[in-house]
C-alpha positions as CSV (number, residue, x, y, z in Angstrom):
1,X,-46.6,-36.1,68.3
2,X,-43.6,-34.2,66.7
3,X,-43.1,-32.1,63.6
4,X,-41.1,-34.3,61.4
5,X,-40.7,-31.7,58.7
6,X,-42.0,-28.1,57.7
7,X,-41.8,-27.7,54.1
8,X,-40.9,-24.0,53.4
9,X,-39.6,-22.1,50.0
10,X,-36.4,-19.6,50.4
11,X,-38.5,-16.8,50.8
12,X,-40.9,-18.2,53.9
13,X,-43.5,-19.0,51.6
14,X,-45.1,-22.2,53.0
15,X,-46.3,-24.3,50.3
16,X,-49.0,-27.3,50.9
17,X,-47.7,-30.7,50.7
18,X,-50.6,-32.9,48.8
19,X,-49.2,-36.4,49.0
20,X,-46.4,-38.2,50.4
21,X,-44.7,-41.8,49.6
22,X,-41.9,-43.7,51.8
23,X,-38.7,-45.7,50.2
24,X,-37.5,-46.6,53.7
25,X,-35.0,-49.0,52.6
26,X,-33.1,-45.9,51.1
27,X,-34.4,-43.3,54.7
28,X,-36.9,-41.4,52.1
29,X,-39.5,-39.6,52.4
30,X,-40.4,-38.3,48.7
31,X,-43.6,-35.3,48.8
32,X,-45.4,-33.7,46.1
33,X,-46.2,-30.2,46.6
34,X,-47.9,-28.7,43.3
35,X,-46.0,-29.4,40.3
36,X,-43.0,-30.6,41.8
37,X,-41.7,-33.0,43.9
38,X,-39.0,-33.0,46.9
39,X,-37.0,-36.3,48.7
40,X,-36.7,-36.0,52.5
41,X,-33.4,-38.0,53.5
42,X,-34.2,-39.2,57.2
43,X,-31.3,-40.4,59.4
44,X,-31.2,-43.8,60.8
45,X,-33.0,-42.6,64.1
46,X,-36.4,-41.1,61.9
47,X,-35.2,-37.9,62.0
48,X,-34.7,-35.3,59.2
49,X,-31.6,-34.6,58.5
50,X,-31.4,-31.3,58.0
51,X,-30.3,-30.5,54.9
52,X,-32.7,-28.8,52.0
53,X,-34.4,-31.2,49.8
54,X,-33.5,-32.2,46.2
55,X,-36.2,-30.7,44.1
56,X,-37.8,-33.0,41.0
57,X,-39.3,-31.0,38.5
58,X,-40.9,-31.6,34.9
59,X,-44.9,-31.9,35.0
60,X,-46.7,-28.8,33.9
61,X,-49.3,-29.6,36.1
62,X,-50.1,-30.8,39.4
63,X,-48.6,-34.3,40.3
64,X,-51.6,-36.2,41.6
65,X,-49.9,-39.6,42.9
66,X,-46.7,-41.2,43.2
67,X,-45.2,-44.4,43.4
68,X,-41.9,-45.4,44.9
69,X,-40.6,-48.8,43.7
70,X,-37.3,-50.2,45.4
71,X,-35.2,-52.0,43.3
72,X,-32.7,-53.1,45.3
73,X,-29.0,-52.4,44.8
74,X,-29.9,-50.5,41.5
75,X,-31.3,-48.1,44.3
76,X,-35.3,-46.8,43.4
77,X,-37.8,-45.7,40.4
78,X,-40.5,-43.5,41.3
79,X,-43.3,-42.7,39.5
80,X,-45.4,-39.5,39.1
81,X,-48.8,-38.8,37.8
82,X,-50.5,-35.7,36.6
83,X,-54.0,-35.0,35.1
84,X,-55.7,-32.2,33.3
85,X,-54.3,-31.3,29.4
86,X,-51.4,-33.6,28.7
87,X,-52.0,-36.1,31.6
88,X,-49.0,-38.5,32.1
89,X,-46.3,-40.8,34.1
90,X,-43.2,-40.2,34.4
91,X,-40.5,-42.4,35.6
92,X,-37.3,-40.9,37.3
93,X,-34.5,-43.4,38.9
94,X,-33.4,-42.3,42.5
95,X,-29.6,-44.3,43.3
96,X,-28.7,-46.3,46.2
97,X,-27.8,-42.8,48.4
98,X,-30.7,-42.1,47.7
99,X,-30.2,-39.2,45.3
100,X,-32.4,-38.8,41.7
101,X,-29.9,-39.5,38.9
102,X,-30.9,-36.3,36.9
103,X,-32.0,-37.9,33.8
104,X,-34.7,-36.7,32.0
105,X,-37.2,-38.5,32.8
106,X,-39.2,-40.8,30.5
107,X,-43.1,-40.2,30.1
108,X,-46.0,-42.4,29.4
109,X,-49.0,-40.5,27.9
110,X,-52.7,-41.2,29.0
111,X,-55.7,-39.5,27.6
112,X,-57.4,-38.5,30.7
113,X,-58.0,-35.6,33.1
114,X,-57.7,-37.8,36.2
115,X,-54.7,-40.3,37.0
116,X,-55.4,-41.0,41.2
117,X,-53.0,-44.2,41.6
118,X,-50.4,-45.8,40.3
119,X,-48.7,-49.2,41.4
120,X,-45.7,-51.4,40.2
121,X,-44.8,-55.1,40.6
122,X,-41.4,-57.2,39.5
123,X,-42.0,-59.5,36.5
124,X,-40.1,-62.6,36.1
125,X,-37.6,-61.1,33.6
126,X,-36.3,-57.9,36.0
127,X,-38.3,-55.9,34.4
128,X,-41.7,-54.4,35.9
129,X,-45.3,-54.3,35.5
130,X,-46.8,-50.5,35.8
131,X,-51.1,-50.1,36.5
132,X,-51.9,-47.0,36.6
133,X,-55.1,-46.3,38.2
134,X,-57.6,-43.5,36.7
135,X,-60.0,-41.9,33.1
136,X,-63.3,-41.3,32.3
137,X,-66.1,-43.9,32.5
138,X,-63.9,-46.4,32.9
139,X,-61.7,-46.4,30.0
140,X,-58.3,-45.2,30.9
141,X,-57.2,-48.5,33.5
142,X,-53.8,-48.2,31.7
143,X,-51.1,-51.4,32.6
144,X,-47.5,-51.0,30.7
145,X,-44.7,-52.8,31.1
146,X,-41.1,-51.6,32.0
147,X,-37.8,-53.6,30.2
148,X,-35.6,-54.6,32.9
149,X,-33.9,-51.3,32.1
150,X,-36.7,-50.0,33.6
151,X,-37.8,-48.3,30.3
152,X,-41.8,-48.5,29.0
153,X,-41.4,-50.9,26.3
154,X,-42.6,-48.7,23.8
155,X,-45.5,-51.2,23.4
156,X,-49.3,-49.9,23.5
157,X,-50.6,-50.1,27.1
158,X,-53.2,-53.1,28.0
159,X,-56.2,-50.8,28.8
160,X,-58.8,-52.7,30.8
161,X,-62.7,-51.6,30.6
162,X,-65.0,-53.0,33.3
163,X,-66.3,-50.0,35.1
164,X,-69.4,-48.1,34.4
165,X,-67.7,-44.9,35.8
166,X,-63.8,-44.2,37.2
167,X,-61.3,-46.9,38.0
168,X,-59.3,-45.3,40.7
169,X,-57.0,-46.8,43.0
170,X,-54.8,-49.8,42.1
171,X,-53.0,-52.1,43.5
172,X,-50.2,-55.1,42.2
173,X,-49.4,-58.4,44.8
174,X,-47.3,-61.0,43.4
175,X,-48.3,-64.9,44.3
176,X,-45.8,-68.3,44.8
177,X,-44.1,-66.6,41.9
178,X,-47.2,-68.0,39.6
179,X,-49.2,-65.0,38.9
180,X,-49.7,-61.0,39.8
181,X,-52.9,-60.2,40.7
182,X,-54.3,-56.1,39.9
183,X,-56.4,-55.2,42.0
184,X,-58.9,-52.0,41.4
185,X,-62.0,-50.0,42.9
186,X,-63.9,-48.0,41.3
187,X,-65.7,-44.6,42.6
188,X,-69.6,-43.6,42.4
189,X,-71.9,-45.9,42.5
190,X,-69.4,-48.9,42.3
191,X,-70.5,-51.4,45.3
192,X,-67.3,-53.7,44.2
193,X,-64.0,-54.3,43.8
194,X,-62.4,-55.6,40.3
195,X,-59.3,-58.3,40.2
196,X,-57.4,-58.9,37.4
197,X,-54.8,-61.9,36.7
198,X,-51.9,-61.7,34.8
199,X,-48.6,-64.1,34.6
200,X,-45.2,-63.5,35.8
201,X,-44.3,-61.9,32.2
202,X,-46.2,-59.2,32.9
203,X,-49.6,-61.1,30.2
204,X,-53.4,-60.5,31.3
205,X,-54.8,-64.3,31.2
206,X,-57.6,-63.1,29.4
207,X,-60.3,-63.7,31.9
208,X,-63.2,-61.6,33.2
209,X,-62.2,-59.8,36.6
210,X,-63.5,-61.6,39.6
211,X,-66.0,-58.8,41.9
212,X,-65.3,-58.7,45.5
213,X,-68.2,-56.9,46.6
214,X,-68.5,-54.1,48.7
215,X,-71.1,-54.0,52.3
216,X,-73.8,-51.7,51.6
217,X,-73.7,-47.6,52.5
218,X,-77.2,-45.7,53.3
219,X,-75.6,-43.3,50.3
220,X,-74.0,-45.4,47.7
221,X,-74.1,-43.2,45.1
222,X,-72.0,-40.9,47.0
223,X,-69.7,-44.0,47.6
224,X,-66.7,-42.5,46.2
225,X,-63.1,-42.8,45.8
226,X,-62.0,-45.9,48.2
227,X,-58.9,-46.4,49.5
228,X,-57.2,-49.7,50.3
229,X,-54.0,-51.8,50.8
230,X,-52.7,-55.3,49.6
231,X,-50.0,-56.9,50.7
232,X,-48.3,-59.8,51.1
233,X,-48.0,-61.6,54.1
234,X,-45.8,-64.6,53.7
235,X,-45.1,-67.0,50.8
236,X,-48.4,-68.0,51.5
237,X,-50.8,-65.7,52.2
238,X,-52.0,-61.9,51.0
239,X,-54.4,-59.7,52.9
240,X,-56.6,-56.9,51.6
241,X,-58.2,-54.3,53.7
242,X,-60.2,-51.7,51.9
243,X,-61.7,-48.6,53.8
244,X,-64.9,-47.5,52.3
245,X,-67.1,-44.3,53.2
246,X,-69.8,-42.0,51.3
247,X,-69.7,-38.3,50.4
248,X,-65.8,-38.9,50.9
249,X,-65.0,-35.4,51.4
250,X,-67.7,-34.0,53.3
251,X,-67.7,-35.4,56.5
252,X,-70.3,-33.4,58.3
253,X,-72.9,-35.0,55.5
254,X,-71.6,-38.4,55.3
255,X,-73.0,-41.5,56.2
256,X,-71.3,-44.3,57.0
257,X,-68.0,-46.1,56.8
258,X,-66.5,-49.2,56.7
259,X,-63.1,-51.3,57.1
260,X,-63.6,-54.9,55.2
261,X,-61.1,-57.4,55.4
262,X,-60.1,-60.6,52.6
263,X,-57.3,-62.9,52.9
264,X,-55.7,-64.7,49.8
265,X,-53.6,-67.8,49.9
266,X,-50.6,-68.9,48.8
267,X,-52.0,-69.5,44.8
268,X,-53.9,-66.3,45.2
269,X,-57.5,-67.2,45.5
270,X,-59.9,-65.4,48.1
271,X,-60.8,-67.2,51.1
272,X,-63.9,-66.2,51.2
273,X,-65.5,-63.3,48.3
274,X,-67.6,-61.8,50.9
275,X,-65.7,-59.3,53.2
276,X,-65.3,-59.4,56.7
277,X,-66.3,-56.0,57.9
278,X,-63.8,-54.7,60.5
279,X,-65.2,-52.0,62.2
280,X,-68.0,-49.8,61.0
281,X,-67.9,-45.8,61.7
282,X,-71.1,-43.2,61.4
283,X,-68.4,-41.3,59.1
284,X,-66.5,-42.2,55.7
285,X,-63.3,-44.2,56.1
286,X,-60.2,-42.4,53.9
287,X,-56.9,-42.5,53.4
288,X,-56.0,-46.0,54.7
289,X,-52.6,-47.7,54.6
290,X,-51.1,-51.3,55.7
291,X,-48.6,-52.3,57.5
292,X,-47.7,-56.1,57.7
293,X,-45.3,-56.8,61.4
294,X,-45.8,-60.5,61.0
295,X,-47.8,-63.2,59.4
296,X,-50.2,-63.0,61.9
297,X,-50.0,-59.3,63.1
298,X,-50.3,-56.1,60.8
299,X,-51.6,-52.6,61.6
300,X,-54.1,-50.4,59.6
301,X,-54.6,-47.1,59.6
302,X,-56.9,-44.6,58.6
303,X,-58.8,-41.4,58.8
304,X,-62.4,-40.8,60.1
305,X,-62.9,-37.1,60.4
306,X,-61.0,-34.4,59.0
307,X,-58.5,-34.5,62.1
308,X,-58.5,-37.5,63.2
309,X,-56.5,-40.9,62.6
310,X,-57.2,-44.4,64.0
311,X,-54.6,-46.9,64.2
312,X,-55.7,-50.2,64.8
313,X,-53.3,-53.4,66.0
314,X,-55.0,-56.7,64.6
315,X,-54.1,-60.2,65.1
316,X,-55.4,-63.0,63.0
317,X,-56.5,-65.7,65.3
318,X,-58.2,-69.2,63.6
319,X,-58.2,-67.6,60.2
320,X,-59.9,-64.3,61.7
321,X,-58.1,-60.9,61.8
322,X,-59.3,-59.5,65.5
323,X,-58.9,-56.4,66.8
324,X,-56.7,-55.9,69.6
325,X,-55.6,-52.6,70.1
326,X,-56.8,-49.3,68.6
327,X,-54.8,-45.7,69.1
328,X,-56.7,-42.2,68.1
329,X,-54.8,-39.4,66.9
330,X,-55.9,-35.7,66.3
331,X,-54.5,-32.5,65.3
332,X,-56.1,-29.2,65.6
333,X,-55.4,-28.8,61.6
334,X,-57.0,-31.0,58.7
335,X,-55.3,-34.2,58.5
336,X,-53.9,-36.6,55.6
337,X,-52.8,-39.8,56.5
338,X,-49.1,-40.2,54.5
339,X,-47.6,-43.7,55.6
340,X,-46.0,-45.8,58.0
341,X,-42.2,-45.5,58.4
342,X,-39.8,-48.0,60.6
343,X,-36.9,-47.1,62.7
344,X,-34.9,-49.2,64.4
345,X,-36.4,-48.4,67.7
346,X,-39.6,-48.2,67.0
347,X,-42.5,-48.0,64.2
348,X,-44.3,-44.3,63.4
349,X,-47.2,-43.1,61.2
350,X,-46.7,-40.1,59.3
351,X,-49.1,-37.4,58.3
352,X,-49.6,-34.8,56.6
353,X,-50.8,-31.4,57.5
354,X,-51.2,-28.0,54.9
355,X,-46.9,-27.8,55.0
356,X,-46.1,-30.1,57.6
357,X,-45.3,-33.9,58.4
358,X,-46.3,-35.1,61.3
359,X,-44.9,-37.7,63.2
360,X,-46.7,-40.2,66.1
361,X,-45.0,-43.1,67.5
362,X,-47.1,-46.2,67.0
363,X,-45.3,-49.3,68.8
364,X,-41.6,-50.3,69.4
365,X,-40.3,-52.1,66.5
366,X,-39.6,-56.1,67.0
């Protein structure tokens, strides 16, 4: 374990980093501390590099997720949601050194006091599909779309309406170039989770989502806010891996938690709708992130307790993702699991602790 980075203000004031977001192609790591947001630039060996942070500021309130989208030579866009009065998005461009432009940066409004996730996906034009996870009884699932200028196209947002409560995390995968798929769970006392098609123009097909549902929890109603990854894993196939838990942030009273598997093919239909469930844990399951090393080996981690993070290695053998290898890591401080970063000697996980980032070495890279 190492201290990647302690996040301190000019006058030795620590302040708490809540959330944290790789662009590794560009050596970033981008946190959000409050109202504002700062980008880490790494050196090639995973180390920080010394020098102050830029500072991004321009929501009045505190950012509550962000997005990093790599664009290739064009460099980055990241995205940043707040909630409370005057909720919104806003897009800022970061260049290929990995510096933000300094444009103002442009804002998409939502009418809601709660925006948890937001995801982005190419469309077939250049330009890019935006979900942006979050509202009130279900009601604020907001998708735009971005010109390939990467500007909204000033069209209303398709809002989508098919949870009884919140619609929290989201996710985009692009399949064979065909379709995107949006994937979405709800919180409270929603035992599923909620696909959505659309077309490589960025164009819902119309259709009802399809329900992947969710094992059951001894306290569903305190089910809450779930957390999961999907990702592609060739040309072929996807994989989504959802970490699910009750009375998600209080552990001493929770009651069970769970890591469920599905794997998608190639034209991005589920093998099988029923999950395979992973591993199950006498404690909720948060925080979990994805990280794809081959087409038939990816590592998943996530947070049992409030100080401790599992990493497990799986291989999928006949069709079956099996456990191979699991690593435990604790801190004497509440933990947040932030992401998984390669080097080119090796692969870590990063978390996050009140003003730190913490850095544990997870397996040599390949």
């Amino acid at each position: 374990m190492a201290i990647l980075i302690e996040n301190l203000e000019g006058n030795e004031e620590t302040q708490t980093i809540h959330s944290l977001i790789p662009c590794p192609e560009l050596n970033l790591l981008i946190t959000a501390s409050g109202n504002q947001m700062k980008i880490w630039k790494l050196t090639k060996r995973g180390k920080w590099d010394g020098k102050p942070p830029q500072v991004i500021k321009g929501h009045k309130f505190p950012i509550n997720c962000m997005s990093c989208f790599y664009l290739g030579k064009k460099g980055a866009l990241l995205a940043s949601g707040s909630a409370f009065e005057g909720s919104c998005v806003k897009l800022w461009f970061i260049d290929n050194k990995g510096i933000w432009n300094g444009s103002k940066p442009e804002s998409l409004k939502i009418k809601t006091w709660s925006i948890k996730s937001i995801a982005m996906e190419f469309l077939e034009d250049g330009g890019v599909l935006l979900a942006v996870g979050g509202g009130e009884y279900g009601n604020n699932l907001s998708v735009y779309k971005l010109t390939p200028e990467y500007q909204w196209d000033k069209k209303e947002p398709l809002v989508l309406k098919e949870f009884t409560y919140w619609a929290y995390p989201v996710s985009l995968c692009s399949f064979n170039k065909d379709k995107v798929i949006l994937t979405v769970s709800g919180g409270w006392m929603e035992t599923f989770l909620k696909l959505w098609t659309f077309d490589t123009k960025g164009n819902w097909d119309g259709n009802s989502p399809q329900k992947l549902s969710l094992p059951p929890s001894p306290d569903y109603e305190s089910n809450y806010l779930r957390s999961f990854s999907m990702n592609s894993i060739n040309s072929k196939s996807a994989v989504l891996i959802a970490g699910i838990g009750s009375d998600a942030d209080e552990y001493w009273t929770g009651d069970a938690g769970y890591i469920v598997v599905w794997n998608f093919d190639a034209a991005g239909s589920v093998s099988n709708e029923k999950a395979t469930i992973l591993n199950r844990y006498d404690l909720p399951v948060k925080d979990l992130v994805l990280y794809v090393l081959s087409e038939c080996e990816i590592l998943v981690a996530f947070r049992i307790s409030y100080n401790e993070i599992s990493v497990k290695f799986l291989k999928k053998i006949a069709g079956v993702w099996k456990e191979q290898n699991t690593l435990i890591f604790k801190y004497h401080n509440w933990l947040k699991i932030g992401c998984f970063f390669t080097i080119p000697s090796e692969i870590r996980l990063i978390g996050i602790s009140e003003n730190k980032l913490i850095s544990w070495s997870v397996l040599a890279s390949k």
